[in-house]
C-alpha positions as a Markdown table, in Angstrom:
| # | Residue | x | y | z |
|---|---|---|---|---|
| 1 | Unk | 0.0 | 0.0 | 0.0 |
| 2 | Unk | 1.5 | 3.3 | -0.8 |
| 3 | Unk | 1.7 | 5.7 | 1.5 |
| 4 | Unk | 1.2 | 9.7 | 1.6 |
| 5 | Unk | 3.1 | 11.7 | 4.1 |
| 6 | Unk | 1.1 | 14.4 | 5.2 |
| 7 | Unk | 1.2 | 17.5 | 8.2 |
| 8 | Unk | 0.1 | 16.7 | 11.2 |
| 9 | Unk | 1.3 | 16.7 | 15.1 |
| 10 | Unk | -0.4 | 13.0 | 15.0 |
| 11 | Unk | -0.5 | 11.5 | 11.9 |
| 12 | Unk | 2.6 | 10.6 | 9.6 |
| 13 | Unk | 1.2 | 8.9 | 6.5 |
| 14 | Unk | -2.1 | 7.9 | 5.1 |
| 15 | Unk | -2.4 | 5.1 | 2.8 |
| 16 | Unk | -5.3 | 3.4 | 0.7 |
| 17 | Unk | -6.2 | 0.2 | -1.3 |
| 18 | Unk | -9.2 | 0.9 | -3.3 |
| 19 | Unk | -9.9 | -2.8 | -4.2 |
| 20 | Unk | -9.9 | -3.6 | -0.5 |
| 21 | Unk | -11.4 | -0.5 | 0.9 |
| 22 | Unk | -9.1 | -0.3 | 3.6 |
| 23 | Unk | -7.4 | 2.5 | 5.2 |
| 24 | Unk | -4.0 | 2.9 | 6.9 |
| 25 | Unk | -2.4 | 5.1 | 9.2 |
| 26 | Unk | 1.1 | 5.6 | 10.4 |
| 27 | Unk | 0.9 | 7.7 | 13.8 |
| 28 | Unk | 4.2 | 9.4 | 15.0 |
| 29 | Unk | 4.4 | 7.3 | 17.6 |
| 30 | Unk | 5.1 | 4.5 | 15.2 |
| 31 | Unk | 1.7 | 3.1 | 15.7 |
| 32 | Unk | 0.1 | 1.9 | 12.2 |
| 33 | Unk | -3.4 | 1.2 | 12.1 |
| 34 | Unk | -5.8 | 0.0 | 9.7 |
| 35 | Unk | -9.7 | 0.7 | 9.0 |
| 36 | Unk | -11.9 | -1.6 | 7.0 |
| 37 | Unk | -14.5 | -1.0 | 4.5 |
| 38 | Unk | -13.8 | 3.1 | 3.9 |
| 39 | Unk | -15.4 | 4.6 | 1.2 |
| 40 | Unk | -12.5 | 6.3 | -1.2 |
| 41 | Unk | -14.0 | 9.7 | -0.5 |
| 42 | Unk | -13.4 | 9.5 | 3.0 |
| 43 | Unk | -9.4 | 8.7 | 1.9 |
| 44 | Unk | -9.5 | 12.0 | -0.7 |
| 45 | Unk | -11.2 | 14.2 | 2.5 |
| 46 | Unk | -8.3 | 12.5 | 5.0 |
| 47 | Unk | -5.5 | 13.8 | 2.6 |
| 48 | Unk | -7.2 | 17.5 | 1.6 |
| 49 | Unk | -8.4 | 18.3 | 5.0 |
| 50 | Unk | -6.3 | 20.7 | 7.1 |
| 51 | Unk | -6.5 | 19.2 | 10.6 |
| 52 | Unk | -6.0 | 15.0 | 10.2 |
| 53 | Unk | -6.4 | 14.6 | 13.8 |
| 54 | Unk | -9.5 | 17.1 | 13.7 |
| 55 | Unk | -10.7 | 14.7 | 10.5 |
| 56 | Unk | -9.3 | 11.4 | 12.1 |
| 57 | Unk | -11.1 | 11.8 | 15.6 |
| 58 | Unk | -14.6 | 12.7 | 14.0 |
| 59 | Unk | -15.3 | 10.5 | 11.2 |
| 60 | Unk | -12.9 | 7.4 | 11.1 |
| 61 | Unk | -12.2 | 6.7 | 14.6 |
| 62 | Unk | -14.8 | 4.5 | 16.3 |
| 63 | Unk | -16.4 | 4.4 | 12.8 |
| 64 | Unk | -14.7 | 1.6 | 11.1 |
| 65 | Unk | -13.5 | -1.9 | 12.3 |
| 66 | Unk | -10.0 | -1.3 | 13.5 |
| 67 | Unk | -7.2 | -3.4 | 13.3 |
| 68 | Unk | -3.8 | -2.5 | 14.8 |
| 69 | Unk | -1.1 | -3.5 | 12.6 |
| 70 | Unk | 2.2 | -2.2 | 14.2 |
């Protein structure tokens, strides 16, 4: 899965698999999760959004299933 840096105090990359619908994300604090069954619009509002945490705290966490990879 390739991943896109992005700015955040939080988050350090956002990745996507379209075929799978899944989600993952590299936190700072080398913590890598993944979230099941995202709709790609939710992945193209992740990367354009200002605030990820803002973005990541109200609409995918608690939202999707949740696995933690790393």
């Amino acid at each position: 899965m390739n991943h896109h840096p992005v700015k955040s105090s939080r988050i350090a990359s956002v990745g996507y698999d379209e075929s799978s619908r899944t989600l993952e994300i590299r936190f700072h604090q080398l913590t890598t999760l993944q979230y099941q069954h995202v709709p790609a619009r939710i992945f193209r509002d992740f990367l354009s959004v200002v605030s990820k945490g803002r973005f990541y705290d109200g609409v995918i966490k608690g939202k999707f299933p949740e696995i933690k990879i790393t």
